[in-house]
mmCIF entry with sequence, helices, sheets and N, C-alpha, C, O atoms, coordinates in Angstrom:
data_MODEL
# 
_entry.id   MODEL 
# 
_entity.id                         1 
_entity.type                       polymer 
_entity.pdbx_number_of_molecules   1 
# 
_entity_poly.entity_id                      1 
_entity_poly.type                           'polypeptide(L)' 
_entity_poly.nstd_linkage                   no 
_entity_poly.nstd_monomer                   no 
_entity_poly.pdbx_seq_one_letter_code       
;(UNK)(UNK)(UNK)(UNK)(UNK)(UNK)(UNK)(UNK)(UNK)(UNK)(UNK)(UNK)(UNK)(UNK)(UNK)(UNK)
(UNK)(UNK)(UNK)(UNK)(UNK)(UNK)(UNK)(UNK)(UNK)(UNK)(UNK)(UNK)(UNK)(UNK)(UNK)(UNK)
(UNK)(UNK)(UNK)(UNK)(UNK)(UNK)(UNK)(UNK)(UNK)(UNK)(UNK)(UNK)(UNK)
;
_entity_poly.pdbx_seq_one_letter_code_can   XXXXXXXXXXXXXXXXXXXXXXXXXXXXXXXXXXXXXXXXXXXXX 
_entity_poly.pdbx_strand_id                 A 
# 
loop_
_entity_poly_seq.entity_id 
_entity_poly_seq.num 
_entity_poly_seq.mon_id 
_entity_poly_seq.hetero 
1 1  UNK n 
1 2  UNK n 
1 3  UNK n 
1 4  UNK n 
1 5  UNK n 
1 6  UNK n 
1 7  UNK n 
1 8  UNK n 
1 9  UNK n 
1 10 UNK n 
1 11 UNK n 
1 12 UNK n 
1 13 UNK n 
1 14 UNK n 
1 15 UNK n 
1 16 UNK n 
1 17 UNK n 
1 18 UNK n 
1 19 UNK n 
1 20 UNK n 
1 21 UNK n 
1 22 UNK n 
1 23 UNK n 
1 24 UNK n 
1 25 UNK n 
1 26 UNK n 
1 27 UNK n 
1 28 UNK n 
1 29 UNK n 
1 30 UNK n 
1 31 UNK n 
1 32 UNK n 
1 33 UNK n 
1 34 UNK n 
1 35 UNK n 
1 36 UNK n 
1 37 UNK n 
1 38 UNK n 
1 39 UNK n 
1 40 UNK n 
1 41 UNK n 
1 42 UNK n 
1 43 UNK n 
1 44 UNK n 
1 45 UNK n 
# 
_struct_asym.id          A 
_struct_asym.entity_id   1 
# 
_struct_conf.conf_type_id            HELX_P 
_struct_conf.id                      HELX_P1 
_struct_conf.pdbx_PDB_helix_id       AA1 
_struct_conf.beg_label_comp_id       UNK 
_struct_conf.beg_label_asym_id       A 
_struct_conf.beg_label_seq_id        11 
_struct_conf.pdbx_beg_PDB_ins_code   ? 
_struct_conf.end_label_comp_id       UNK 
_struct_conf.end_label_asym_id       A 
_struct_conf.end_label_seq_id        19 
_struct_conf.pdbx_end_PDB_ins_code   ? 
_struct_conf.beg_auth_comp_id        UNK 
_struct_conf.beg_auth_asym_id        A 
_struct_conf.beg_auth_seq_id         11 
_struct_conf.end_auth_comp_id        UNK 
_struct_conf.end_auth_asym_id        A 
_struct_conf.end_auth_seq_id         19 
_struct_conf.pdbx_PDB_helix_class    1 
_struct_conf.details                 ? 
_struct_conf.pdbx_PDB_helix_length   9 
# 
_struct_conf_type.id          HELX_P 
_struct_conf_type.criteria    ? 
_struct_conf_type.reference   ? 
# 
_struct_sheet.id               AA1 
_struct_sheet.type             ? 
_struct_sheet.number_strands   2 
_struct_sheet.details          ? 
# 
_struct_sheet_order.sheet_id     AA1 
_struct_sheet_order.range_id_1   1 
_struct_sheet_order.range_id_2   2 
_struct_sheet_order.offset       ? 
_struct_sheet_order.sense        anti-parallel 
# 
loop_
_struct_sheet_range.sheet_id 
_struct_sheet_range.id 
_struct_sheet_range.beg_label_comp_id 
_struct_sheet_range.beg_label_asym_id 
_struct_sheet_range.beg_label_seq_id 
_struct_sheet_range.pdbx_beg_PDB_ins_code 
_struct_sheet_range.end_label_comp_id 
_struct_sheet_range.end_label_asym_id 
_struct_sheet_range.end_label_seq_id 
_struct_sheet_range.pdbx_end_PDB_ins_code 
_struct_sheet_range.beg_auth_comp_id 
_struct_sheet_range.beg_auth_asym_id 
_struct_sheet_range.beg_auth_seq_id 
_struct_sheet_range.end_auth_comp_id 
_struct_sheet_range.end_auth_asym_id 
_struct_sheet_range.end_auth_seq_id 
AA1 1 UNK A 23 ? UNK A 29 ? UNK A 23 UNK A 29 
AA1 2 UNK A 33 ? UNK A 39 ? UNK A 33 UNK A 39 
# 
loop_
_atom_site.group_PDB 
_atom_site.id 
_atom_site.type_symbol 
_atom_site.label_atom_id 
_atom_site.label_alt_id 
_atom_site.label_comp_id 
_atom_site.label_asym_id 
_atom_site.label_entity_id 
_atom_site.label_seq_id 
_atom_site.pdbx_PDB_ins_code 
_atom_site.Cartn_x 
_atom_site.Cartn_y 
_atom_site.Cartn_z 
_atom_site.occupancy 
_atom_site.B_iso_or_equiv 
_atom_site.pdbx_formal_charge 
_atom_site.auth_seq_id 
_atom_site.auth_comp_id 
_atom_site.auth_asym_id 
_atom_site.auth_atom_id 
_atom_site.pdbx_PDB_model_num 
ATOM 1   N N  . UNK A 1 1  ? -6.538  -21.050 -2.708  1.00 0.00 ? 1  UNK A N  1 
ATOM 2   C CA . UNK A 1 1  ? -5.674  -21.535 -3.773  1.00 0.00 ? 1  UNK A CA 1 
ATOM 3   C C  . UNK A 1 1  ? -4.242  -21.083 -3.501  1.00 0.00 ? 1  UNK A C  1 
ATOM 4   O O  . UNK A 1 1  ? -4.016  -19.940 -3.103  1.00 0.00 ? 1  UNK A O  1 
ATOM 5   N N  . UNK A 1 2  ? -3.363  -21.892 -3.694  1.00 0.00 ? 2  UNK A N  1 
ATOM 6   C CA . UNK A 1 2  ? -1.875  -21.667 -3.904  1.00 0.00 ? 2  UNK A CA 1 
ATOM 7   C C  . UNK A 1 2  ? -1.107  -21.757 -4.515  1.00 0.00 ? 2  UNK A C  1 
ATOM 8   O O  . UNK A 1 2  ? -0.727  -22.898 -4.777  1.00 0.00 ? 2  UNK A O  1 
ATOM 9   N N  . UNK A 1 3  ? -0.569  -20.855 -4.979  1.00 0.00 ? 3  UNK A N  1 
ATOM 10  C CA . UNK A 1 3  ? 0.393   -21.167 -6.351  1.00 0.00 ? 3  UNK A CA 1 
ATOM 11  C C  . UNK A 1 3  ? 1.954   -21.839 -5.829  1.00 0.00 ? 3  UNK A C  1 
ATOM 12  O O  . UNK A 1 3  ? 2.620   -21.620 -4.817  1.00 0.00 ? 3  UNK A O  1 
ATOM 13  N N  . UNK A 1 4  ? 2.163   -22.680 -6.927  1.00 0.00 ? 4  UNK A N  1 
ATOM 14  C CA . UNK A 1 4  ? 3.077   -23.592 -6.713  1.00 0.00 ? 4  UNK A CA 1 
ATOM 15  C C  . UNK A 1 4  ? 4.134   -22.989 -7.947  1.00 0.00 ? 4  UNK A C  1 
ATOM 16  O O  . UNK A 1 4  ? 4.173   -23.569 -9.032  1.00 0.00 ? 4  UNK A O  1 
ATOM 17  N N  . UNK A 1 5  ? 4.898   -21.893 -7.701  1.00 0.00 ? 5  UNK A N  1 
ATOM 18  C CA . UNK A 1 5  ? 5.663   -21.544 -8.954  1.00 0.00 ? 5  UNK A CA 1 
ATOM 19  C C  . UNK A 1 5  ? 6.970   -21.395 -7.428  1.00 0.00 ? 5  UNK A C  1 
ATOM 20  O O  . UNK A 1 5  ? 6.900   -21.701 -6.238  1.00 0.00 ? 5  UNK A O  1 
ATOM 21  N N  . UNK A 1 6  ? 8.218   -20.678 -8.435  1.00 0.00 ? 6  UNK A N  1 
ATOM 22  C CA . UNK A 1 6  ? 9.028   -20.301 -7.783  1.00 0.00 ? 6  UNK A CA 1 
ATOM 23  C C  . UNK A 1 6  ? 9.299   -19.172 -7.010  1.00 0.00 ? 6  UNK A C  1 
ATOM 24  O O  . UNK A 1 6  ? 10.237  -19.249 -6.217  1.00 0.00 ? 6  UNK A O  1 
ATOM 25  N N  . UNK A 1 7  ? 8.619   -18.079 -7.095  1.00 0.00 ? 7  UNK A N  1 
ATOM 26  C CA . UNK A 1 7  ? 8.065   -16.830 -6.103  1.00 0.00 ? 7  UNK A CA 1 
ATOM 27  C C  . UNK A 1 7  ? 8.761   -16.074 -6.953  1.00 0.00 ? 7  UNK A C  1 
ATOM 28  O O  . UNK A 1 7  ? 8.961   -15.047 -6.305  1.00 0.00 ? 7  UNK A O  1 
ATOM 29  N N  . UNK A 1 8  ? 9.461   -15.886 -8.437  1.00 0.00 ? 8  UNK A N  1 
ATOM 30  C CA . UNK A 1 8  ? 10.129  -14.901 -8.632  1.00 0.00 ? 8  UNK A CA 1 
ATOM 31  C C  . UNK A 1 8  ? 9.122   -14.390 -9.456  1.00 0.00 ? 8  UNK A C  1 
ATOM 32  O O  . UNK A 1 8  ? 9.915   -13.989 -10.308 1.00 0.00 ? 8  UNK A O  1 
ATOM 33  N N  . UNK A 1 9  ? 7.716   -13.977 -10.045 1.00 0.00 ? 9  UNK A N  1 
ATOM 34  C CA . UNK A 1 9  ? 7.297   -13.630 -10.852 1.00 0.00 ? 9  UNK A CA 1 
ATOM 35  C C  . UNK A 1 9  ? 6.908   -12.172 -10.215 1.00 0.00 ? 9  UNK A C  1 
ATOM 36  O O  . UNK A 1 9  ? 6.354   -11.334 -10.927 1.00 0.00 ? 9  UNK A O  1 
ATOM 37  N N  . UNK A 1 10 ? 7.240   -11.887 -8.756  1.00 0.00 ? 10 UNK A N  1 
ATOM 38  C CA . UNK A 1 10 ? 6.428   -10.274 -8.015  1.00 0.00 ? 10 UNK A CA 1 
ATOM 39  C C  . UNK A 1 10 ? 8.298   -10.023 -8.027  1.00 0.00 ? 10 UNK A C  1 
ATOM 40  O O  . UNK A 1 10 ? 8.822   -8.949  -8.323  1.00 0.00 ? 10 UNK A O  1 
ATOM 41  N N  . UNK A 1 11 ? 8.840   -10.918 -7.749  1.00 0.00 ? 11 UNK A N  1 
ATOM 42  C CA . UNK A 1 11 ? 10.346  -9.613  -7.739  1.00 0.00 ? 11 UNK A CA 1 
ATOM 43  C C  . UNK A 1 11 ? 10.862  -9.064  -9.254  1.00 0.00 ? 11 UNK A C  1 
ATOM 44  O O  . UNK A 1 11 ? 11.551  -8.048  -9.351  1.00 0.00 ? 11 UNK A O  1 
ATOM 45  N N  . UNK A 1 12 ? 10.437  -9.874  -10.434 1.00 0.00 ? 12 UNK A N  1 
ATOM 46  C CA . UNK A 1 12 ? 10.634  -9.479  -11.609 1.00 0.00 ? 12 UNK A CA 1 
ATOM 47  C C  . UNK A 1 12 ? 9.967   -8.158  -11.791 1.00 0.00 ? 12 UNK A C  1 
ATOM 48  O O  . UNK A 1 12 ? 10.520  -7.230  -12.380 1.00 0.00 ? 12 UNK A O  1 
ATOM 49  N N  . UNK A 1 13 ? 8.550   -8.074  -11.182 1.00 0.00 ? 13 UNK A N  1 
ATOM 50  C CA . UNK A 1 13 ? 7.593   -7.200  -11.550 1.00 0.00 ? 13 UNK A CA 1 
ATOM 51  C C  . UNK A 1 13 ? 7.989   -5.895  -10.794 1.00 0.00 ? 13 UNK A C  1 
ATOM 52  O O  . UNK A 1 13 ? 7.828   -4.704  -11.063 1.00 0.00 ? 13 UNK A O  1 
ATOM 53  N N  . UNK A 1 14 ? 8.628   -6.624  -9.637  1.00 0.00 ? 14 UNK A N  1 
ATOM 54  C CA . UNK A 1 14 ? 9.072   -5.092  -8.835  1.00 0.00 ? 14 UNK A CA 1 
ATOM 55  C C  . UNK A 1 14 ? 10.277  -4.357  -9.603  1.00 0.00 ? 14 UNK A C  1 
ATOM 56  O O  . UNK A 1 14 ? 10.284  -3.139  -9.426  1.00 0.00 ? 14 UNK A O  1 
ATOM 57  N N  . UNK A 1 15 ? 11.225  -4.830  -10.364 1.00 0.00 ? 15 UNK A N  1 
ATOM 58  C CA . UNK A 1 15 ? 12.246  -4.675  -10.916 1.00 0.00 ? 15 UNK A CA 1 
ATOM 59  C C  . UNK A 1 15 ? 11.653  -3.739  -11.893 1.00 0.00 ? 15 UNK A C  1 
ATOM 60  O O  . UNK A 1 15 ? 11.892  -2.538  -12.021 1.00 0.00 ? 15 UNK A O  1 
ATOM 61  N N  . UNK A 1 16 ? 10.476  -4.824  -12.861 1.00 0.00 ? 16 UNK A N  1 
ATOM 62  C CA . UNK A 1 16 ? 10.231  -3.229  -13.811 1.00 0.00 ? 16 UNK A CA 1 
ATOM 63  C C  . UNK A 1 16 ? 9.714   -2.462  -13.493 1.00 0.00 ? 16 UNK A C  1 
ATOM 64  O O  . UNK A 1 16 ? 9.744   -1.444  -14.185 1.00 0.00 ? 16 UNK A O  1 
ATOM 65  N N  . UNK A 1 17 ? 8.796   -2.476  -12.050 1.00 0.00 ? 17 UNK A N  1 
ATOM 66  C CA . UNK A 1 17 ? 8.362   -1.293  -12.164 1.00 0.00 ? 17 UNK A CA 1 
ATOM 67  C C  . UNK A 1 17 ? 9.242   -0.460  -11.479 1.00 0.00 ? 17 UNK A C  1 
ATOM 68  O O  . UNK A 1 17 ? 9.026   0.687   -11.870 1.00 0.00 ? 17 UNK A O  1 
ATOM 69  N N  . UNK A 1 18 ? 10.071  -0.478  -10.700 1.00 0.00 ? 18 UNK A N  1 
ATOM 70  C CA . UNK A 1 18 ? 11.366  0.413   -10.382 1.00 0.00 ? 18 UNK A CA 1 
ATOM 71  C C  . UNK A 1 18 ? 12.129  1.375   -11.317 1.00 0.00 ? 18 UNK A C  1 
ATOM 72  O O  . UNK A 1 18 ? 12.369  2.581   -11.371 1.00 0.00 ? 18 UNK A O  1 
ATOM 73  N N  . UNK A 1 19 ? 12.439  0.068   -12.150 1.00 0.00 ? 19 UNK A N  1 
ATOM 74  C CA . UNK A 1 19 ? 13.080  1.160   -13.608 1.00 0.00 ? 19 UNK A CA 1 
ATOM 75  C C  . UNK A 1 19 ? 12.005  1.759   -13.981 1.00 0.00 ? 19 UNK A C  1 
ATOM 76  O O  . UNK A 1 19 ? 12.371  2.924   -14.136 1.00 0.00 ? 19 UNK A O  1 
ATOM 77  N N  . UNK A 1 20 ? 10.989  1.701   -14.206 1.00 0.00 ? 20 UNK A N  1 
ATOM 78  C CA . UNK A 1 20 ? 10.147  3.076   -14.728 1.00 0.00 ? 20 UNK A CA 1 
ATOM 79  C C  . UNK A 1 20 ? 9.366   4.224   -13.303 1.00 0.00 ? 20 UNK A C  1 
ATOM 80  O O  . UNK A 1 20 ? 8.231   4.689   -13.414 1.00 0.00 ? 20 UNK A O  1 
ATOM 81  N N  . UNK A 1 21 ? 9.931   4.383   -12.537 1.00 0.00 ? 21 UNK A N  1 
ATOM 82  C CA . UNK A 1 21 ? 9.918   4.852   -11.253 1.00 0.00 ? 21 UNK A CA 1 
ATOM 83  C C  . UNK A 1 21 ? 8.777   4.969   -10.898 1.00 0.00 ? 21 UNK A C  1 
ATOM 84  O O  . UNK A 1 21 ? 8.276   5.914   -10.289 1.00 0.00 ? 21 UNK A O  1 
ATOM 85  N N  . UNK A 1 22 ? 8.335   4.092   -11.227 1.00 0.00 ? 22 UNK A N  1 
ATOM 86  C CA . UNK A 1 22 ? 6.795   3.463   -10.301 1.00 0.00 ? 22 UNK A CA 1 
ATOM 87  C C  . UNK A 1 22 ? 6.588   3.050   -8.887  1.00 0.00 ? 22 UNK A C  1 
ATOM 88  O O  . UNK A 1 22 ? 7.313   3.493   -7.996  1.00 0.00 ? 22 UNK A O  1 
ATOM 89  N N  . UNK A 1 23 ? 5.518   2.127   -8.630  1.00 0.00 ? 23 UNK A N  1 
ATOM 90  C CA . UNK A 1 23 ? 4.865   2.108   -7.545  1.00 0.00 ? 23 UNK A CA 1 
ATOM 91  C C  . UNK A 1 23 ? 4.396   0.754   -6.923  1.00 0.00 ? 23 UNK A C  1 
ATOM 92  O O  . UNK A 1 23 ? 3.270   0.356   -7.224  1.00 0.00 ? 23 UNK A O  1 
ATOM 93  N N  . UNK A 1 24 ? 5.246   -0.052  -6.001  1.00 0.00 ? 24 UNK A N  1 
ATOM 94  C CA . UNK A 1 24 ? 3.958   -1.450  -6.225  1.00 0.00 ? 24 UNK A CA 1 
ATOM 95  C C  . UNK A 1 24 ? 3.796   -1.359  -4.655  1.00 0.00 ? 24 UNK A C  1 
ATOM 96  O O  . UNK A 1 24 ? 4.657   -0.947  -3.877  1.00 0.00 ? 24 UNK A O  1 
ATOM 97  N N  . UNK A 1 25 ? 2.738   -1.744  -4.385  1.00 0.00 ? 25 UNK A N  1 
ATOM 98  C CA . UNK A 1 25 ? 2.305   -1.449  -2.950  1.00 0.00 ? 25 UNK A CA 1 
ATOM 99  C C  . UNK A 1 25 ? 1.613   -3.082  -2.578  1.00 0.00 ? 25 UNK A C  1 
ATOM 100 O O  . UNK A 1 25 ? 0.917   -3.438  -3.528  1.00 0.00 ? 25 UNK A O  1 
ATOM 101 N N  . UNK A 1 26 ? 1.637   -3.943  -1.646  1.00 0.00 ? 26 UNK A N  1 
ATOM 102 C CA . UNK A 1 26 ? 0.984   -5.127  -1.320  1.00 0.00 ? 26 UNK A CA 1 
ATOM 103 C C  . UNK A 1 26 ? 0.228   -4.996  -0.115  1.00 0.00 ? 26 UNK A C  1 
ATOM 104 O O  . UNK A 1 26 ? 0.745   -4.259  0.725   1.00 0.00 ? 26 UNK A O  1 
ATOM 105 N N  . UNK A 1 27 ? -1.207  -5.688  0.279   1.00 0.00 ? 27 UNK A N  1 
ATOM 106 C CA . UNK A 1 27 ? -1.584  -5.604  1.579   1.00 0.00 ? 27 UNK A CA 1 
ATOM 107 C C  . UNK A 1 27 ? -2.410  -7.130  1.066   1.00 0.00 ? 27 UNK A C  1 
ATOM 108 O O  . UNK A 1 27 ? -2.863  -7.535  -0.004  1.00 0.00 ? 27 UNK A O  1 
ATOM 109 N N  . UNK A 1 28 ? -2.290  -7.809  2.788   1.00 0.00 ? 28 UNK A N  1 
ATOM 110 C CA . UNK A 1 28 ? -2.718  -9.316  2.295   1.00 0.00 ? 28 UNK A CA 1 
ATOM 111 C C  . UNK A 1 28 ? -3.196  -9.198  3.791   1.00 0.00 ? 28 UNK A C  1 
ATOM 112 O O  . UNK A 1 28 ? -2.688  -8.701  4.796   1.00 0.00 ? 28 UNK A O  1 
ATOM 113 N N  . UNK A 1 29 ? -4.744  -10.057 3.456   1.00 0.00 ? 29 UNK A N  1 
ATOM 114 C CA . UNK A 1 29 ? -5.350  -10.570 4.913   1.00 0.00 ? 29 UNK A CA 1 
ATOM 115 C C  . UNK A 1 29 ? -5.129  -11.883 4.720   1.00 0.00 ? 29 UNK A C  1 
ATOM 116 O O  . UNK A 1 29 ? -4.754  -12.360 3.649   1.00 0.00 ? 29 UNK A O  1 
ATOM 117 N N  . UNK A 1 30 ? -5.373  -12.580 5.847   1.00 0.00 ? 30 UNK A N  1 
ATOM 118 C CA . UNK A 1 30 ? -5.224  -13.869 5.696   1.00 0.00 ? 30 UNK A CA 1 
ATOM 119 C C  . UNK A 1 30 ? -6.617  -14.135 5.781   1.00 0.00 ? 30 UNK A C  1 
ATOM 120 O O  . UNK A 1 30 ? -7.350  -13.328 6.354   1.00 0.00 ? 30 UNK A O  1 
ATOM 121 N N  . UNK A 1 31 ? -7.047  -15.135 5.296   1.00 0.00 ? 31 UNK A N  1 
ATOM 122 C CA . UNK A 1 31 ? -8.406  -15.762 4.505   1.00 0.00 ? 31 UNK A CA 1 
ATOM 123 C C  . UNK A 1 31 ? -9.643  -14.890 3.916   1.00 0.00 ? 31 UNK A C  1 
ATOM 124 O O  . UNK A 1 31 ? -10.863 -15.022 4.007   1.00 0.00 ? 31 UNK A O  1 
ATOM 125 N N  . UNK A 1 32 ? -8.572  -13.682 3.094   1.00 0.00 ? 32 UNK A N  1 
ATOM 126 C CA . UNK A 1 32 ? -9.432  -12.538 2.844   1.00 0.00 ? 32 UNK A CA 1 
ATOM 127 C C  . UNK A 1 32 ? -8.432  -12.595 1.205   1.00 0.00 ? 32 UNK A C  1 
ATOM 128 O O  . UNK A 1 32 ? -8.998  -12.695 0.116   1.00 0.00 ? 32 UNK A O  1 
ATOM 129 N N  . UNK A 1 33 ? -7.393  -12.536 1.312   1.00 0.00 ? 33 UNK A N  1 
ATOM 130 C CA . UNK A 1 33 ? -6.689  -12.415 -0.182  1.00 0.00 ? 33 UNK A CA 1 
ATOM 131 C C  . UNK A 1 33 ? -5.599  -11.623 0.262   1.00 0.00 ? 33 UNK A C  1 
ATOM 132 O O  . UNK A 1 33 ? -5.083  -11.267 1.322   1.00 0.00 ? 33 UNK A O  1 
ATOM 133 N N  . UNK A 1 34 ? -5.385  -11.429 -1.470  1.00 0.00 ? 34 UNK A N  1 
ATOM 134 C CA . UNK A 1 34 ? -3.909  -10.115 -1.234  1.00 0.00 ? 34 UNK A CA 1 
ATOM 135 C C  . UNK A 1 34 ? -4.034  -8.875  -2.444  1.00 0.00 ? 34 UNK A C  1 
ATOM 136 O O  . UNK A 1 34 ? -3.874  -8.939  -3.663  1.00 0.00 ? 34 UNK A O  1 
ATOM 137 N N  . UNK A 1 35 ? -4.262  -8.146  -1.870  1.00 0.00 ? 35 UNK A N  1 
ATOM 138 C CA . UNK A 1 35 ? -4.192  -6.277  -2.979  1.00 0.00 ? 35 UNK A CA 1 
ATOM 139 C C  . UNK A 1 35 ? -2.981  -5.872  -3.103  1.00 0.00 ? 35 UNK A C  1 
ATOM 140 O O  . UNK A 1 35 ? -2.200  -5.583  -2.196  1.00 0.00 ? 35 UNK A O  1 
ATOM 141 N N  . UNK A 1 36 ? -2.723  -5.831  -4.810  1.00 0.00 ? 36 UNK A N  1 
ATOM 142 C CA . UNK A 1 36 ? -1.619  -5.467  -5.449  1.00 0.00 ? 36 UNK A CA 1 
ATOM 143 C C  . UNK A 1 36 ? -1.909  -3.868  -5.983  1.00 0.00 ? 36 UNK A C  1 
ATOM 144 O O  . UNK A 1 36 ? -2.621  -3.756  -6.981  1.00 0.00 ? 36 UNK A O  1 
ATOM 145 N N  . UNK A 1 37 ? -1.493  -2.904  -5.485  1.00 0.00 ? 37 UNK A N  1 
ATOM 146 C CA . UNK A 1 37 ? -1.828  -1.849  -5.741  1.00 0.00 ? 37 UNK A CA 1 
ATOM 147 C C  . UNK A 1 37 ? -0.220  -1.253  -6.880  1.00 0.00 ? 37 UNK A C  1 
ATOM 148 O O  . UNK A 1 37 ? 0.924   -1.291  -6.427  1.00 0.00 ? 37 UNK A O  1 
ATOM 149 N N  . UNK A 1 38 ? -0.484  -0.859  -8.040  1.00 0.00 ? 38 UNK A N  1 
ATOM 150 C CA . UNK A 1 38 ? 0.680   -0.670  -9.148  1.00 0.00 ? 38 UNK A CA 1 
ATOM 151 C C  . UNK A 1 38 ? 0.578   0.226   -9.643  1.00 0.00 ? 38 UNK A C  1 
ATOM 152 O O  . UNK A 1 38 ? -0.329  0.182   -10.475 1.00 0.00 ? 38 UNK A O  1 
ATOM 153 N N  . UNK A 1 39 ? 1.156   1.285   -9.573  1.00 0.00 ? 39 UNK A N  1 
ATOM 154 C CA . UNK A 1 39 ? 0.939   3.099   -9.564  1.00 0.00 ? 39 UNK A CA 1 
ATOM 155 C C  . UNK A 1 39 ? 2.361   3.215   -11.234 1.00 0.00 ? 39 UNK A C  1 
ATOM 156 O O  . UNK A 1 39 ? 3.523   3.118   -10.838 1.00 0.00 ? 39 UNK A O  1 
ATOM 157 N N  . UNK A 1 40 ? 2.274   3.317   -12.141 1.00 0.00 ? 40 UNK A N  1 
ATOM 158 C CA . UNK A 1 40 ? 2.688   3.780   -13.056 1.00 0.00 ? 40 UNK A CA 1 
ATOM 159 C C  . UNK A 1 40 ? 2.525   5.246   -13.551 1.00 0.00 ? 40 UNK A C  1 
ATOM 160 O O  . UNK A 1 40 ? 1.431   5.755   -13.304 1.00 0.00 ? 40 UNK A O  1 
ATOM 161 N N  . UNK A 1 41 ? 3.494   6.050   -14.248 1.00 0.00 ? 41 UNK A N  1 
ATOM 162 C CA . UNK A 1 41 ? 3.537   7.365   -14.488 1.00 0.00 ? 41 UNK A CA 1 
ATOM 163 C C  . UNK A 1 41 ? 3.104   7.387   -16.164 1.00 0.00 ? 41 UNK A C  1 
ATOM 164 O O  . UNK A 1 41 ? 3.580   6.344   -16.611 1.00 0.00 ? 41 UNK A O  1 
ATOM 165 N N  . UNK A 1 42 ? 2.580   7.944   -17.004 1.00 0.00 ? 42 UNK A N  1 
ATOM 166 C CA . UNK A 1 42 ? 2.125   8.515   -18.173 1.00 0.00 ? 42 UNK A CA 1 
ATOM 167 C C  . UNK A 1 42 ? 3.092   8.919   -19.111 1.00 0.00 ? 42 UNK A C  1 
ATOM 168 O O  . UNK A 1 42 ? 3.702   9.976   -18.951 1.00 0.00 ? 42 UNK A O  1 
ATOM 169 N N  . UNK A 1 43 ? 3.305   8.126   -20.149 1.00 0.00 ? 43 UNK A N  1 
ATOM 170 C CA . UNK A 1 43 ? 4.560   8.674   -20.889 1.00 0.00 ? 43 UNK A CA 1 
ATOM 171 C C  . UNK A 1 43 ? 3.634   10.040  -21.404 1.00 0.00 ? 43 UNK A C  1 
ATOM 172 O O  . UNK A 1 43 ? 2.445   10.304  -21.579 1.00 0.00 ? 43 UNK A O  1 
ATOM 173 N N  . UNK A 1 44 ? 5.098   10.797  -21.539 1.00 0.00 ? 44 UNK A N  1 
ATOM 174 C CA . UNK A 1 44 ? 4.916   12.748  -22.329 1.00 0.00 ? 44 UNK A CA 1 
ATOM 175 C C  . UNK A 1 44 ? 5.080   11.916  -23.665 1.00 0.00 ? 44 UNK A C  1 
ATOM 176 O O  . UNK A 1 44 ? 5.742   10.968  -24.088 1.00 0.00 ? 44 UNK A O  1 
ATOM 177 N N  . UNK A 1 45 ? 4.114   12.791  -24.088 1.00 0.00 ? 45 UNK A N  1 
ATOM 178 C CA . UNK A 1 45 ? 3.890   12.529  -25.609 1.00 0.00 ? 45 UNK A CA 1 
ATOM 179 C C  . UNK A 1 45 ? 5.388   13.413  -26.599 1.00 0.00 ? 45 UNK A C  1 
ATOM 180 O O  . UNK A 1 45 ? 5.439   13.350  -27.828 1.00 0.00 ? 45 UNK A O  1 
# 
């Protein structure tokens, strides 16, 4: 399957997770898929 959008919906996502000094990590096989790995920190109470 292929998505037919404009490709900005992973640079938006990288943006927020930057400002909250997170984590996005990608690994893609080809005719295997793609792993979005997204490491977020724990707000202090």
């Amino acid at each position: 399957m292929v998505a037919g959008g404009a490709g900005l919906g992973l640079s938006v996502t990288q943006n927020i997770i930057n400002e909250h000094k997170g984590f996005i990590g990608v690994e893609s096989q080809i005719g295997k898929g793609t792993k979005l790995t997204i490491i977020l920190h724990a707000a202090k109470e």
